[in-house]
C-alpha positions in Angstrom: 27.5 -5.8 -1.8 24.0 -6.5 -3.3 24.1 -9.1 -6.1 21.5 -9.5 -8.7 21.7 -9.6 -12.7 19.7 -7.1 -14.8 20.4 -9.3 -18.3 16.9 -10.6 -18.6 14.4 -8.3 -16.3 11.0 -9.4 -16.7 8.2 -6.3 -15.7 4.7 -8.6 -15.5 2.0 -7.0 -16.7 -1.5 -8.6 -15.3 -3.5 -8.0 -18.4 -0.5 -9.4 -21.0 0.2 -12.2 -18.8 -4.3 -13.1 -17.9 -3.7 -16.6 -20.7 -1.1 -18.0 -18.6 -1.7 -15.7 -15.3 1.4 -14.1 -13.4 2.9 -16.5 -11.5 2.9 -19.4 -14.7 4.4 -16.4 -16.7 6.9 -15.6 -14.9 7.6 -19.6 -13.8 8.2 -20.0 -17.1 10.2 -17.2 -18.3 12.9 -18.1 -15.6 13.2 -21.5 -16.8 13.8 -19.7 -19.9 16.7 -17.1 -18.9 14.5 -14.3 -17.0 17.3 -13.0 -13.8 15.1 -10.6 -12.7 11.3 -10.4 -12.4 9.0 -7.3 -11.5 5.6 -7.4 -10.1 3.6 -4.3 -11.7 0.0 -4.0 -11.4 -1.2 0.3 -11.0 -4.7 -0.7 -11.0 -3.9 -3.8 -7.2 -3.9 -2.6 -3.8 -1.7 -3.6 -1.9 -3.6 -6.5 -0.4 -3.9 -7.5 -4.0 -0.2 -7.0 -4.7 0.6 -8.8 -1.6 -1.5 -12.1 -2.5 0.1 -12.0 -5.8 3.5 -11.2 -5.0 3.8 -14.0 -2.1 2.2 -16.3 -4.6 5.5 -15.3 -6.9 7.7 -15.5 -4.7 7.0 -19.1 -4.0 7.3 -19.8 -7.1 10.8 -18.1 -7.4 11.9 -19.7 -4.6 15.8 -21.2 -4.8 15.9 -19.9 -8.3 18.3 -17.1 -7.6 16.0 -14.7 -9.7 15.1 -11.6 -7.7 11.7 -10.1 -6.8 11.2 -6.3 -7.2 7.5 -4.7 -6.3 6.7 -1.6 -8.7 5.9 1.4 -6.2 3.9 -0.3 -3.5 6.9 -0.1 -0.5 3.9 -1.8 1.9 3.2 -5.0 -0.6 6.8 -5.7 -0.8 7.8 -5.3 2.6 5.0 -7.9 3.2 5.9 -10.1 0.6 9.7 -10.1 2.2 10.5 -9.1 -1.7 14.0 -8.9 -2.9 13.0 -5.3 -3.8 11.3 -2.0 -4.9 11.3 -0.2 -7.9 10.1 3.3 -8.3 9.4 6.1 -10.8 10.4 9.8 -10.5 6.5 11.2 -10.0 6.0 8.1 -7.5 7.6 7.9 -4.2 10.5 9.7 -2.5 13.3 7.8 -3.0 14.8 9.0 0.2 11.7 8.3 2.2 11.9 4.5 0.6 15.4 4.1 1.5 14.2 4.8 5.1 11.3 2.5 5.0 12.8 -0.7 3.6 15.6 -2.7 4.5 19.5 -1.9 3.8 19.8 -5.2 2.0 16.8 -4.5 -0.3 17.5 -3.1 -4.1 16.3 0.0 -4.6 15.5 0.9 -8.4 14.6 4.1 -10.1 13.5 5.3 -13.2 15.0 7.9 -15.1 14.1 9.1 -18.5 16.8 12.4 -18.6 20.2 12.8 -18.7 19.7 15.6 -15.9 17.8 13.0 -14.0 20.4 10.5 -14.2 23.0 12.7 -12.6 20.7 13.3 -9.9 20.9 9.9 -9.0 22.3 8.8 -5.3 24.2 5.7 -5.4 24.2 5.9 -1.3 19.9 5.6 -1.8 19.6 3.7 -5.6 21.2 0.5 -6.5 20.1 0.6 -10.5 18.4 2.5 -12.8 15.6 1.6 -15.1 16.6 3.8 -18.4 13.5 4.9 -21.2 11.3 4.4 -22.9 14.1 3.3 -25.9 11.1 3.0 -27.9 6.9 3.7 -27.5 5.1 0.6 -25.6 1.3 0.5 -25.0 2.6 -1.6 -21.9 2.6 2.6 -20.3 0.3 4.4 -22.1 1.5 7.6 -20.1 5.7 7.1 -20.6 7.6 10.2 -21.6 8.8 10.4 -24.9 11.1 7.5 -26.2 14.6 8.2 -26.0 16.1 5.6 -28.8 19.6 4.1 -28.9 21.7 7.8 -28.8 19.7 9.3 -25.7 20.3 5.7 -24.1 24.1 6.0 -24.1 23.5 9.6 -23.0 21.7 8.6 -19.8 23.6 5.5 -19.1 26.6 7.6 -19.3 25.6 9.8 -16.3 24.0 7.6 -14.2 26.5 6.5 -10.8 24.9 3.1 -10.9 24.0 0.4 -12.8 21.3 0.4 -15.5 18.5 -2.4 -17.6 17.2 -0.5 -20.3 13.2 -0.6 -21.1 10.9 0.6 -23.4 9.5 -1.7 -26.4 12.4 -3.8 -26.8 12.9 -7.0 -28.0 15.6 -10.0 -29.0 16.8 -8.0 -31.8 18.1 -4.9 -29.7 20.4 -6.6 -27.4 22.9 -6.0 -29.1 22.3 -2.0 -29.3 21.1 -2.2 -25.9 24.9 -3.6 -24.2 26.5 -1.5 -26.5 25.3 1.9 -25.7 26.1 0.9 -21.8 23.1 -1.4 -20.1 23.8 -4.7 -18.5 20.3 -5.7 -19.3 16.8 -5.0 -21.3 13.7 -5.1 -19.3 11.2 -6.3 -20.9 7.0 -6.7 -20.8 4.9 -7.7 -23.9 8.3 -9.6 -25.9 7.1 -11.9 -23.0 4.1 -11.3 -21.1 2.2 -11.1 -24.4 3.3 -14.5 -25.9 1.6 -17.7 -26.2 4.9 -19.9 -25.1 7.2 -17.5 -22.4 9.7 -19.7 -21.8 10.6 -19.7 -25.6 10.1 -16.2 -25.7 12.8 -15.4 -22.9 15.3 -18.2 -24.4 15.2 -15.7 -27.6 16.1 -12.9 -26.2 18.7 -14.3 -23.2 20.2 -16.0 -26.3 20.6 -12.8 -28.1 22.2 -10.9 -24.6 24.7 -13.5 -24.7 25.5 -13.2 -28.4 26.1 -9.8 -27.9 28.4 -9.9 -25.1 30.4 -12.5 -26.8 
């Protein structure tokens, strides 16, 4: 059985995060309540993605937070990364499965309730769920799905799910309720001045809400 929390997943977003850099960012946003992080960067190649994502995984070292690489199966192979996480017009999650190791967590995103059902829990061990709201973290996401089309796609996916999209401290509460076990989240911390506060906010909030 695969263990890793989805309560506080940070996706790292190069340009939010250039003030602090990536590695600092997410350093910081552990120590305040990040459990997962996700190295994202469409514009690296994967040597790029490689130097980067060995440099955070140092730094994540004996934390218990997990790494996951966004689409590039090579750079986190290399990286010996907790993870991958794909998106449906990316990679073939089947062909992923094959390529990485049976211990490594396999993420998907789905934006439909059709494509939710789709979903193999023998290939996929979570779902990324949105956009719940627009972000200009993804200039090309499909349209957002808000709190009611959450619960619908949470509903038919076989495994577990983080919700994404815009979201911030505020919408924990929403977020658990319509079925998530976590938000995912980009500029409510890469785009802060002070991260660690930032995620202390919102992991504050998830654990109001599940009180």
């Amino acid at each position: 059985m695969k263990t890793f929390d989805l309560s506080l997943y940070l996706v790292l977003d190069p340009i939010l995060c250039r003030q602090l850099g990536m590695v600092e960012t997410a350093t910081l946003a552990v120590a305040g309540g990040v459990t997962m992080v996700q190295l994202r960067d469409k514009a690296a190649d994967t040597a790029a993605m490689t130097e980067a994502g060995r440099a955070l995984k140092a730094a994540l070292a004996g934390t218990g937070v997990r790494l996951i690489v966004n689409d590039d199966v090579d750079a986190a192979i290399a990286i010996g990364a907790d993870g991958v996480h794909v998106g449906q017009a990316d990679l073939e999650v089947a062909r992923v499965r094959e390529q990485i190791s049976p211990d490594m967590i396999l993420g998907l995103s789905v934006e439909t309730v059709e494509l939710a059902r789709a979903v193999e829990p023998e290939l996929v061990d979570y779902v990324g769920v949105g956009p719940v709201f627009a972000t200009g973290t993804k200039p090309d996401h499909k349209a957002p799905i808000g709190f009611e089309g959450l619960r619908k796609v949470i509903a038919a996916a076989p495994v577990r799910a983080v919700a994404i999209g815009g979201l911030k401290a505020e919408h924990a509460a929403h977020v658990l309720a319509s079925g998530a076990e976590g938000l995912a989240v980009v500029s409510a911390i890469c785009g802060t001045t002070d991260p660690q506060a930032a995620a202390k906010a919102i992991a504050a909030e998830i654990g109001r809400s599940r009180r």
